[in-house]
C-alpha positions as CSV (number, residue, x, y, z in Angstrom):
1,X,-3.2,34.4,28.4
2,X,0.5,33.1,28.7
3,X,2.0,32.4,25.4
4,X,5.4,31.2,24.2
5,X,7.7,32.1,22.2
6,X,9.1,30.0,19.3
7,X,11.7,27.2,20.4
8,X,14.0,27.9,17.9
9,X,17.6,29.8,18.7
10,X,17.0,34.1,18.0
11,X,13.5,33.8,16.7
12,X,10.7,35.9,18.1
13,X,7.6,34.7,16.9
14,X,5.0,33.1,18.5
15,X,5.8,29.3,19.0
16,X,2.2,27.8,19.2
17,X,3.0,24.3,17.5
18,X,4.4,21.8,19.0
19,X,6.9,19.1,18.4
20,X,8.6,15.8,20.6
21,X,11.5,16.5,22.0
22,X,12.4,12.8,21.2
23,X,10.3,9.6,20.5
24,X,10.4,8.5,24.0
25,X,9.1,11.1,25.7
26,X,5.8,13.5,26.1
27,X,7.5,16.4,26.8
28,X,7.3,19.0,23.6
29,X,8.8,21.9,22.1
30,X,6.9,25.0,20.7
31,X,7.5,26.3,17.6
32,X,6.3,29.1,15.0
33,X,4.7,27.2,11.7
34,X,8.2,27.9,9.5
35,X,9.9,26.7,12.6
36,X,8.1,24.0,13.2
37,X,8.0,22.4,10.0
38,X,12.5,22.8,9.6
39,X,12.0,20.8,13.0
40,X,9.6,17.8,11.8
41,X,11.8,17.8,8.4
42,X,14.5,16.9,10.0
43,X,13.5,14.9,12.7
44,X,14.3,11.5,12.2
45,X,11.9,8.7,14.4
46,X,14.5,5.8,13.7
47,X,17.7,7.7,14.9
48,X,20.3,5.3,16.1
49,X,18.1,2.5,15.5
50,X,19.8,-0.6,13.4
51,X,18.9,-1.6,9.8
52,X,17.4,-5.0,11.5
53,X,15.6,-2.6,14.8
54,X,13.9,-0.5,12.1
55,X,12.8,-4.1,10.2
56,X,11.5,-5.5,13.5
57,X,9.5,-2.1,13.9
58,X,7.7,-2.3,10.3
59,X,7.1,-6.3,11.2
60,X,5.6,-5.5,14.2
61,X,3.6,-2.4,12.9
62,X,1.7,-4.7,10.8
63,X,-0.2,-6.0,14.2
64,X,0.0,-2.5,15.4
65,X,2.3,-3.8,17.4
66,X,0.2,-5.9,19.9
67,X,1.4,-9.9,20.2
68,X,0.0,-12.4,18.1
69,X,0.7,-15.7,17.6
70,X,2.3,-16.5,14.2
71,X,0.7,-18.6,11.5
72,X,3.3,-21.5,12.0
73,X,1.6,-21.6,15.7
74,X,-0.9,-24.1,14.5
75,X,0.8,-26.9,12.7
76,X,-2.5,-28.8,12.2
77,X,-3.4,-27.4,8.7
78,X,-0.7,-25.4,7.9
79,X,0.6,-27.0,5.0
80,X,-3.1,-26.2,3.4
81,X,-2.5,-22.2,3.5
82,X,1.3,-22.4,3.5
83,X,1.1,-21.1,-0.2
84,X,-1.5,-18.5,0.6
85,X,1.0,-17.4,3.6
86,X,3.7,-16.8,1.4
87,X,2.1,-14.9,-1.4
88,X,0.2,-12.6,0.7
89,X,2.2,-12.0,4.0
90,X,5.6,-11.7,2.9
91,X,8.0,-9.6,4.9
92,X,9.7,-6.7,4.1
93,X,13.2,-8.5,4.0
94,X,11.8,-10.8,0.7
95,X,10.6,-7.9,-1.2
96,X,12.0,-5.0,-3.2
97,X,11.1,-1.5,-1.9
98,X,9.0,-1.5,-5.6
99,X,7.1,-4.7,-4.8
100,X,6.4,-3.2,-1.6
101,X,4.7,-0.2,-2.7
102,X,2.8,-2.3,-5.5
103,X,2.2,-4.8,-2.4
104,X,0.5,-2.5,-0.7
105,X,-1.5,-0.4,-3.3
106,X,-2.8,-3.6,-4.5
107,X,-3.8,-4.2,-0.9
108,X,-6.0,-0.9,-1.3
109,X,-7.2,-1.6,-4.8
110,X,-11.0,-2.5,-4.4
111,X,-12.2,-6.0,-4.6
112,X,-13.7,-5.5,-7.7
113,X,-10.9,-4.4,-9.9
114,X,-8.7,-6.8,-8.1
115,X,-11.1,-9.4,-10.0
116,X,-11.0,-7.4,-13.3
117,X,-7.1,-7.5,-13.0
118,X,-7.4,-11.1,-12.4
119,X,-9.9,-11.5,-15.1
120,X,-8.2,-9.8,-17.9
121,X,-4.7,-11.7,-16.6
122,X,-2.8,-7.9,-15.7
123,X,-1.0,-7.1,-12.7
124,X,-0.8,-4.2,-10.8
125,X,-0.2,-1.4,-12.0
126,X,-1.7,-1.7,-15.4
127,X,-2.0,1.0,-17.6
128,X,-4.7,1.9,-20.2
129,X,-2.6,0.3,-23.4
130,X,-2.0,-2.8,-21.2
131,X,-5.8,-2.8,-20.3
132,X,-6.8,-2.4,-23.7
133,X,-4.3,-5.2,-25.7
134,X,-5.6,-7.2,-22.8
135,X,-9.3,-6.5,-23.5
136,X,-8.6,-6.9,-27.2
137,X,-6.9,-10.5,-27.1
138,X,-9.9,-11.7,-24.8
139,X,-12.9,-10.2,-26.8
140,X,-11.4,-11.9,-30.2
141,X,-11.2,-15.0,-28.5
142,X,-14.8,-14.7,-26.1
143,X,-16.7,-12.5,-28.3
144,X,-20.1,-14.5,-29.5
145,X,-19.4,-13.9,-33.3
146,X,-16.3,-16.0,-32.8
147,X,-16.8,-18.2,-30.6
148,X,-20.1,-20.5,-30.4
149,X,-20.0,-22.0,-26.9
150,X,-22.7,-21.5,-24.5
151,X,-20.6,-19.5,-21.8
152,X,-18.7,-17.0,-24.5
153,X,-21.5,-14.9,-23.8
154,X,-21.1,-14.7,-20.2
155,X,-17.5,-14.4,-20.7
156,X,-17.8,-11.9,-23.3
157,X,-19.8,-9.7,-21.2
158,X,-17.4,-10.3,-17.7
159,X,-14.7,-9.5,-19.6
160,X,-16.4,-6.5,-20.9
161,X,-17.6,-5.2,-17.3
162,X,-13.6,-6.0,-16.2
163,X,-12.4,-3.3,-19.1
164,X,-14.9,-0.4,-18.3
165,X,-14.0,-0.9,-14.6
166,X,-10.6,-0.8,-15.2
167,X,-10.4,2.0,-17.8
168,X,-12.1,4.3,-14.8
169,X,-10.2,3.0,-12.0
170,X,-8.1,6.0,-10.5
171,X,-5.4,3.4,-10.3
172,X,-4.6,3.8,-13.5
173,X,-1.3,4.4,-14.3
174,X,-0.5,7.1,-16.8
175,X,2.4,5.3,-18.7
């Protein structure tokens, strides 16, 4: 069996990992493991890209970068979704790098505990205080003792469901 030696300037280890030589090309270089993972720490996919050629990328990673045609593409009932458009599929140039990340773990946040959120009026992230003085305020003004109408009940119990979801959730944010 042929093998290789590590990549890497004076070292004689074994280089069976392998690494690009650059992002446009298939050829590889072979590394050791401690080699190996210098090289991928300090290899850097976007170098001598621009600020707005790294943007472009992330926009187009969305569609895994495949063409689509755009939302404004069909004019007909546009103005319908327009609001829909722009709270759900903003781009990365409108939001913080924070609302970004709490973009997209919302995104990943079950379907369920989306609607708890919703129901118990918190955004993401929440954390247990914020889930509980949320669950307080709403039981006081649902809970069946207090409140006489037909639907408190149902409401009572909803909002009830929402809490226990939510206090189990492994999105729960420690502070």
């Amino acid at each position: 069996m042929n093998t290789q030696l590590c990549a890497w300037e004076n070292c004689q280890s074994e280089g069976i990992h392998k690494a690009p030589k650059s992002r446009d090309t298939t050829e590889y270089l072979w590394f050791c493991l401690h080699h190996v993972r210098t090289y991928n720490a300090s290899w850097d996919y976007f170098s001598g890209w621009s600020a707005e050629a790294i943007q472009q990328f992330q926009i187009d990673a969305l569609t895994g970068h495949r063409p689509h045609t755009p939302y404004t593409a069909s004019k007909a009932h546009y103005w319908q979704y327009e609001p829909f458009i722009r709270q759900h599929h903003q781009t990365p140039t409108t939001l913080s790098a924070k609302e970004t990340a709490t973009a997209l773990a919302m995104q990943r946040l079950p379907v369920a505990e989306q609607q708890a959120l919703e129901l118990l009026q918190l955004s993401f992230p929440f954390t247990k205080e914020q889930t509980r003085a949320a669950f307080k305020t709403l039981a006081k003004k649902y809970h069946p003792d207090v409140n006489p109408t037909a639907n408190a009940h149902q409401t009572f119990q909803k909002i009830t469901h929402a809490y226990h979801l939510l206090m189990e959730s492994v999105y729960l944010t420690a502070t």
